[in-house]
TORDRENLUM-160549 format. One line per 10 residues: their letters; for each residue x, y, z of C-alpha. Coordinates in steps of 0.001 Angstrom, whole numbers. Each point is the difference from the previous one (the first is absolute). Layout:
<pts>
A = X/Y/Z ~ ...;
</pts>
This chain:
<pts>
XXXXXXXXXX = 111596/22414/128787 ~ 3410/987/1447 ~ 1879/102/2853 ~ 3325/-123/1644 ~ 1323/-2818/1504 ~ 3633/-1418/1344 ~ 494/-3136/-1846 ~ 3352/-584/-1457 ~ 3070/150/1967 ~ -1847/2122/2224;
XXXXXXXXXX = -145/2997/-2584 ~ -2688/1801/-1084 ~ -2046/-779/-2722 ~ -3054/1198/-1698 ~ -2762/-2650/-1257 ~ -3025/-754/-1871 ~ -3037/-2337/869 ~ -3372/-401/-2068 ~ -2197/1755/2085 ~ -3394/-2306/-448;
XXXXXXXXXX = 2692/-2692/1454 ~ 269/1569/3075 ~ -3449/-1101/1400 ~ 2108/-3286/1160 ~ 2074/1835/2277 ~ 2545/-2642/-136 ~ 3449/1176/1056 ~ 1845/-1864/-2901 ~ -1820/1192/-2855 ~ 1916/643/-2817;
XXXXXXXXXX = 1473/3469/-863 ~ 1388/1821/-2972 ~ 3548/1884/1162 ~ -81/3171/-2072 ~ 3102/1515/2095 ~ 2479/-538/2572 ~ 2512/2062/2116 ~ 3491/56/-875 ~ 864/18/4083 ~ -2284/2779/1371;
XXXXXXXXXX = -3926/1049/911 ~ -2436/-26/-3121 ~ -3123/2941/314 ~ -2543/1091/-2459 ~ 1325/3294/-976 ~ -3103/646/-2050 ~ -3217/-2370/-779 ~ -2987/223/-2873 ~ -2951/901/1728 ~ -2327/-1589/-2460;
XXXXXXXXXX = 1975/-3044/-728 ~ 1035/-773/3842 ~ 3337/-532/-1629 ~ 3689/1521/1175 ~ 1542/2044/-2761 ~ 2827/818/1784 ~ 1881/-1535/2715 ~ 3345/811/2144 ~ 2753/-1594/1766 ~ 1844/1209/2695;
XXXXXXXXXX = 3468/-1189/962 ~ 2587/2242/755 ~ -1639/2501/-2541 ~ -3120/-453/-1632 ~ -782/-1183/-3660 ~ -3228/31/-2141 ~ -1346/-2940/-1544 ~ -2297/937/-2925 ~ -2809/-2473/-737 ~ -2279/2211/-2327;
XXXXXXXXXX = 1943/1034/-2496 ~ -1859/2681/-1313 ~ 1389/2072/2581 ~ 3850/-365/-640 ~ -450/3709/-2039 ~ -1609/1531/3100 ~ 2525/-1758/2458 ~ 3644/1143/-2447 ~ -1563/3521/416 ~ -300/-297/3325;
XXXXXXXXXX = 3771/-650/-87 ~ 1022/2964/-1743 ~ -2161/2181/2251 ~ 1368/-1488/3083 ~ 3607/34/-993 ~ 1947/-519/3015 ~ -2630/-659/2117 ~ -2012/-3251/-36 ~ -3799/117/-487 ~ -3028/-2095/1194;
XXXXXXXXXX = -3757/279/-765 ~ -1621/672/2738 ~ -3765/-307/-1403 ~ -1753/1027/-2852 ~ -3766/602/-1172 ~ -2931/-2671/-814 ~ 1151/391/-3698 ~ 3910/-485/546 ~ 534/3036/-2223 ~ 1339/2240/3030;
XXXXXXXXXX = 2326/-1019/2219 ~ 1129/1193/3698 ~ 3512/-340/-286 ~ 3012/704/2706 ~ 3163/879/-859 ~ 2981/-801/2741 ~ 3756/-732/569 ~ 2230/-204/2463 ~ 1386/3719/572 ~ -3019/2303/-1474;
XXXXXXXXXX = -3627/542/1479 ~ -2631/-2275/-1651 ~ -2655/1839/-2688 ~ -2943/-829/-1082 ~ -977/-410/-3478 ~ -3172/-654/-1872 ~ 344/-1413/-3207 ~ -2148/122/-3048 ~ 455/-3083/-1740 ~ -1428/1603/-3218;
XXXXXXXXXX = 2155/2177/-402 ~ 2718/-1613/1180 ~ 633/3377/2190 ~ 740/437/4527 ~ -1442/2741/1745 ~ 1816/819/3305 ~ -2223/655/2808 ~ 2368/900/2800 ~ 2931/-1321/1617 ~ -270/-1767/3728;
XXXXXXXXXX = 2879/2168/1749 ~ 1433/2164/-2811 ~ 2169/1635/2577 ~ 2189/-3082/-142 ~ 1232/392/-3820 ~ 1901/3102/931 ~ 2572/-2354/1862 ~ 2342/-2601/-1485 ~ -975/-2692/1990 ~ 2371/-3767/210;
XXXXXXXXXX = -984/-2416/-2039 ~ -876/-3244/902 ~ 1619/-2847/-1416 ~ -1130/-3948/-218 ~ 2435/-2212/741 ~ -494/-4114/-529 ~ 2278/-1286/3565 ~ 206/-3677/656 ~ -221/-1172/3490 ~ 2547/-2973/1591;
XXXXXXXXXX = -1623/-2642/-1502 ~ -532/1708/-3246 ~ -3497/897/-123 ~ -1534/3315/-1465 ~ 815/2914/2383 ~ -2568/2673/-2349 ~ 1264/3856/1919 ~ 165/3872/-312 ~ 3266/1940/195 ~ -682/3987/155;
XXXXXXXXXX = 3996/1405/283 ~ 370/3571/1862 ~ 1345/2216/-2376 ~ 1534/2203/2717 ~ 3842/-2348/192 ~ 598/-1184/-3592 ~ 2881/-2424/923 ~ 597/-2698/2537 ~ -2141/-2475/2434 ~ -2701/2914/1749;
XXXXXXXXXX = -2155/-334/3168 ~ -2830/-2854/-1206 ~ -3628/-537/1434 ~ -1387/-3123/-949 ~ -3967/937/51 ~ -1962/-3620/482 ~ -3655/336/-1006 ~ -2901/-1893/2356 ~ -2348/-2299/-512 ~ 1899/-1921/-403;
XXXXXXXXXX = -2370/-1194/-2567 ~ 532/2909/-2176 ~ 2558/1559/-2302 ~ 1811/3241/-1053 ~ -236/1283/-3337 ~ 1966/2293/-2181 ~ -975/3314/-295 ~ -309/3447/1816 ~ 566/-1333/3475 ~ -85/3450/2635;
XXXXXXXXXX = 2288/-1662/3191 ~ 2841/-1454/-2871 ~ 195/4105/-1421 ~ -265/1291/3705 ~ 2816/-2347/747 ~ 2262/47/-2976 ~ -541/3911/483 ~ 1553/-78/3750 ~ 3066/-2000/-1459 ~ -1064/-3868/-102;
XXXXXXXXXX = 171/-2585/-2509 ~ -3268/-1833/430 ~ -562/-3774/-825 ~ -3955/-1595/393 ~ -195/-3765/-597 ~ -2466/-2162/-1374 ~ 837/-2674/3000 ~ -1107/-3446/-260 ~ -3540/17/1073 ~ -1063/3258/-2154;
XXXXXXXXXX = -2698/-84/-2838 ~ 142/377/-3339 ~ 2766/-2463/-1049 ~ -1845/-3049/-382 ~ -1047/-2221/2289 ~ 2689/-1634/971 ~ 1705/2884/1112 ~ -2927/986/2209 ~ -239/-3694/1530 ~ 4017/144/649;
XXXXXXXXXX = -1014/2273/2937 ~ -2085/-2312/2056 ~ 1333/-630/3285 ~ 3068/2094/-808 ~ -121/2783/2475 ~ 3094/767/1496 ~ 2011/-2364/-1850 ~ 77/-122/-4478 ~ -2210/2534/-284 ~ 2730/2229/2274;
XXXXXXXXXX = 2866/-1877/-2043 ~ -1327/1982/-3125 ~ 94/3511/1405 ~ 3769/-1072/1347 ~ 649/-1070/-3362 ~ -930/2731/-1742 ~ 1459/2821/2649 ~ 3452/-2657/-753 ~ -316/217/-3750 ~ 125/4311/766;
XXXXXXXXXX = 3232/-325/1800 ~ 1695/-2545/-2435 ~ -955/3105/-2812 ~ 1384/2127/1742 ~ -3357/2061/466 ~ -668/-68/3648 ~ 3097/882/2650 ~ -496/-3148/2340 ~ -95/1912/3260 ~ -2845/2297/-1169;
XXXXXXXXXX = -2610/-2311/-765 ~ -3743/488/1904 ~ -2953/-2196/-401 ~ -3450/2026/-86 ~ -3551/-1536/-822 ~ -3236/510/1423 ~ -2136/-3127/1256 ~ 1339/-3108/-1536 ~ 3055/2303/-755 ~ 216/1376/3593;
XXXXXXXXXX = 217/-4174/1152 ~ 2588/-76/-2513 ~ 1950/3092/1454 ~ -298/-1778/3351 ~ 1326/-3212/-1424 ~ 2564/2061/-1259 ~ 1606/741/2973 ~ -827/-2991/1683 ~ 1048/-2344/-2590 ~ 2952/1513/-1669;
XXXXXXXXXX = 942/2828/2749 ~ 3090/736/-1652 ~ -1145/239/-3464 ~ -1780/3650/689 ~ 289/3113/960 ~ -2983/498/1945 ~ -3430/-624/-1128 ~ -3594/1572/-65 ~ -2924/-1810/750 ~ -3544/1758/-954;
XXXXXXXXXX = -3333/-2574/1477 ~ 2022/-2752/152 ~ -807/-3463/1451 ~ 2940/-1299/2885 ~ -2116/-3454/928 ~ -1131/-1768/-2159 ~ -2143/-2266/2482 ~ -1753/3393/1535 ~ -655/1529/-3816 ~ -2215/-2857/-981;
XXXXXXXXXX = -1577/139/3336 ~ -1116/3467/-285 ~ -1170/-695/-3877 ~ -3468/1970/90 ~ -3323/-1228/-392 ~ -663/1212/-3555 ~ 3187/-2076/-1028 ~ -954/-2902/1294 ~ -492/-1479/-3437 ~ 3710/642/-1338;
XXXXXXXXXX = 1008/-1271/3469 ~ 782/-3576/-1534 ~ 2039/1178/-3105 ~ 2044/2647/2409 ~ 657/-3210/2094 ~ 1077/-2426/-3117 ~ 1832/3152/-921 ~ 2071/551/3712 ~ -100/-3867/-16 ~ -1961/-799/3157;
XXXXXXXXXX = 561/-3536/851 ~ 3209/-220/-1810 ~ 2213/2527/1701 ~ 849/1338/3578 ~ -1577/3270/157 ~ 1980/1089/2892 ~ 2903/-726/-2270 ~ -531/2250/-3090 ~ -1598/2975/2426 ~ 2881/2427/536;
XXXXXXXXXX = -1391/855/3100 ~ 1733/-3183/1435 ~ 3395/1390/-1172 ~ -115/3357/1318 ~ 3107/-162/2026 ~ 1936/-223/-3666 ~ -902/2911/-935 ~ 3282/2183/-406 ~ -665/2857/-2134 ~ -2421/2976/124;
XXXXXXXXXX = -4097/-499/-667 ~ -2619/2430/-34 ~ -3468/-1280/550 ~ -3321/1866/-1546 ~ -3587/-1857/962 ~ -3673/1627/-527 ~ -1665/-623/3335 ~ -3332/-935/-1557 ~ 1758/-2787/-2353 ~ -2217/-2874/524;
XXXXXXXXXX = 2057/-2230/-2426 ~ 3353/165/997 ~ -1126/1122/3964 ~ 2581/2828/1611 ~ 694/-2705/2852 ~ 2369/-1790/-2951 ~ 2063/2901/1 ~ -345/1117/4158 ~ 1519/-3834/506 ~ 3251/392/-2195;
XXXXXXXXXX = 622/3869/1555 ~ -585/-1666/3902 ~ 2372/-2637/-1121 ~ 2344/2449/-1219 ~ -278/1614/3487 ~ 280/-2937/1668 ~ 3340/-583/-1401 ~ 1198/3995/-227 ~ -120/141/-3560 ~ -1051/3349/-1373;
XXXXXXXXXX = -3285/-100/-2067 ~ -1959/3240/-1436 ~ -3694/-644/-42 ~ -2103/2416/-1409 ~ -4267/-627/274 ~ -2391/1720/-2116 ~ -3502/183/2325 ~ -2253/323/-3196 ~ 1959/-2371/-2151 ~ -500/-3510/-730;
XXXXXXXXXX = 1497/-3092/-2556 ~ 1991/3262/-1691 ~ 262/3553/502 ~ -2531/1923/-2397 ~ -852/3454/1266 ~ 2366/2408/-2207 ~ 1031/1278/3464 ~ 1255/-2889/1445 ~ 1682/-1145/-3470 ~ 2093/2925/-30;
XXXXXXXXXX = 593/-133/3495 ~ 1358/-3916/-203 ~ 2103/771/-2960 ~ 1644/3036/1557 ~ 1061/-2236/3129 ~ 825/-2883/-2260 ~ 2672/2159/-2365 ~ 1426/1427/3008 ~ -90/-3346/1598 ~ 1570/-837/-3294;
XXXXXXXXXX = 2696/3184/27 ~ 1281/-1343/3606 ~ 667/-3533/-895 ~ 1144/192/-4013 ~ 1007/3856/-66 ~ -1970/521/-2651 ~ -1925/3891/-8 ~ -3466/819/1160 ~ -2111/2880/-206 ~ -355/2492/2956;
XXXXXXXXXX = -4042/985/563 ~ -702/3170/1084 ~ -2708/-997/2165 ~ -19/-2689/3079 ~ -2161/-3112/-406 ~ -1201/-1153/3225 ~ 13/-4171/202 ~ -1689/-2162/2814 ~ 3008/-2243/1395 ~ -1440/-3622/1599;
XXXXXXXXXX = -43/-429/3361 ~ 506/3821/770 ~ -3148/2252/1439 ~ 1451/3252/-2214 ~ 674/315/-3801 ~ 3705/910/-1165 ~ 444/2904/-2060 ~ 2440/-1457/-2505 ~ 2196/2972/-2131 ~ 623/-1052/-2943;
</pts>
């Protein structure tokens, strides 16, 4: 039997046990370690049906590498290789025999395909393309880039450089992912082209906190809001400026969720630092977000707490809500007003603080919306405001839409025809 487990250094490791010895159920029985991660996430890429047995695994770090255990299928993988070329490949599934293969075919600047593959014959078969459309453009790559933060641990991030000014520091979004028990991954990623298309570098970091480095890494997060797990987005946007990548007085910090608290704590923390900032469903007290966790999370309510660090921090202290009045620099604020995680009261307290103190806030509520904006309508809406938002505060360019989108503002009985 096999299974994978965190066991050394906090890495990943795949393992062995006798399976008649299992009966015992004892925790410490011995185990045969038939792999281990070099830093990142192990997965069974691709398992014998038959034999219950992995055949191929892979680990993802900054990119992704296969780790071959059944080597009868090095021929079909070097194959796979040529027929991918530039792309990168991964087996998606494959038939009770293991003889076909459902097989996708992506990169970081060209639609993915999909591919079956006929392992006797050693020859693909495209089926189609996901958004063929794409291909006709030359789209930025993206580039992975191994930072160190202050006190030299593993900053794993994403770099996608506008092509549109070859030379010189450029306008610079640093895009923070949520979670923040999650990660970004390299890739085709839609808001880094979109971006890098209007004119901006765009960095995404792998904070402290995120998954898929190893446990340790993950752990480093816990009871780190507002303070290292901040430092590492600061050191990373710092790294940009000392390259001479990002001009240091057009920098914006944009995230959705965990990412929107980090916008907030952006401008809070280090008000100088950006630009302005965008925050999509993003917490501003911390005390009030566990509050309102809902019943059907109840059960990850104790790991969200060790995670926050309840009992171990001031909540009022790493909420940005309680900063408000530093707040110095533009923000535009989007909230679904059916988000039951992240409730739209966490944004309607940091825009009546704003008020409070005269501070100009935009504030922008999507009635059918919740945790995220998902109806194509709204998407496009969002990112029309958001690169014009964008265009005003970096000078970077944004597309003109013929037609008027018509967005519910908070607090206000009519909707706003925005003209973008």
């Amino acid at each position: 039997m096999y299974g994978l487990l965190n066991i050394k250094d906090g890495l990943h490791c795949l393992v062995r046990w006798r399976t008649e010895a299992l009966h015992s159920c004892k925790e410490d029985y011995p185990y045969e370690l038939v792999c281990q991660s070099e830093s990142g996430t192990l997965g069974v890429e691709l398992s014998d049906l038959k034999a219950h047995a992995p055949q191929i695994l892979i680990e993802t770090d900054l990119r992704s590498r296969k780790i071959i255990i059944d080597q009868e299928l090095v021929n079909d993988l070097s194959a796979l290789k040529q027929l991918a070329k530039d792309r990168e490949f991964y087996i998606v599934n494959d038939d009770v025999d293991s003889m076909t293969w459902l097989v996708i075919l992506y990169s970081d600047t060209l639609s993915p395909q999909n591919w079956i593959w006929n392992r006797n014959h050693k020859k693909g078969q495209k089926l189609f393309s996901v958004n063929p459309s794409l291909d006709k453009y030359k789209l930025s790559a993206m580039e992975s880039i191994e930072l160190r933060a202050r006190e030299g641990l593993r900053l794993p991030s994403y770099l996608t450089r506008s092509t549109l000014n070859q030379s010189g520091p450029q306008p610079f979004v640093l895009l923070v992912h949520g979670g923040p028990q999650a990660r970004d991954y390299w890739g085709l990623n839609s808001v880094h082209q979109l971006l890098a298309n209007r004119g901006y570098h765009v960095l995404s970091v792998n904070y402290r906190g995120s998954t898929g480095f190893g446990k340790r890494h993950l752990l480093a997060g816990e009871g780190q809001w507002y303070a290292a797990m901040q430092d590492y987005l600061v050191d990373a946007v710092e790294w940009a400026v000392d390259e001479g990548i990002a001009d240091p007085k057009k920098i914006v910090i944009m995230g959705g969720s965990y990412g929107g608290y980090a916008a907030l704590a952006g401008l809070t923390r280090d008000p100088e630092l950006f630009a302005a900032a965008v925050d999509i469903v993003g917490p501003s007290n911390v005390e009030t977000l566990l509050e309102s966790i809902p019943p059907y999370w109840e059960p990850i309510r104790k790991p969200t707490e060790r995670m926050v660090g309840v009992g171990r921090v001031d909540l009022a202290a790493i909420s940005p809500l309680t900063y408000a009045n530093r707040i110095q620099r533009p923000l535009l604020i989007v909230h679904g007003a059916n988000d039951v995680r992240v409730k739209l009261s966490e944004s309607e307290s940091i825009v009546a603080a704003m008020h409070s103190n005269d501070l100009p806030v935009d504030f922008i509520v999507f009635p059918g919306e919740c945790h995220g904006i998902e109806d194509p309508r709204n998407s496009l809406a969002l990112y029309a405001v958001i690169e014009k938002f964008l265009a005003k505060q970096l000078g970077g360019r944004f597309e003109r839409i013929a037609r008027q989108f018509k967005i519910h503002l908070c607090n206000d009985e009519a909707s706003l025809v925005l003209d973008v």
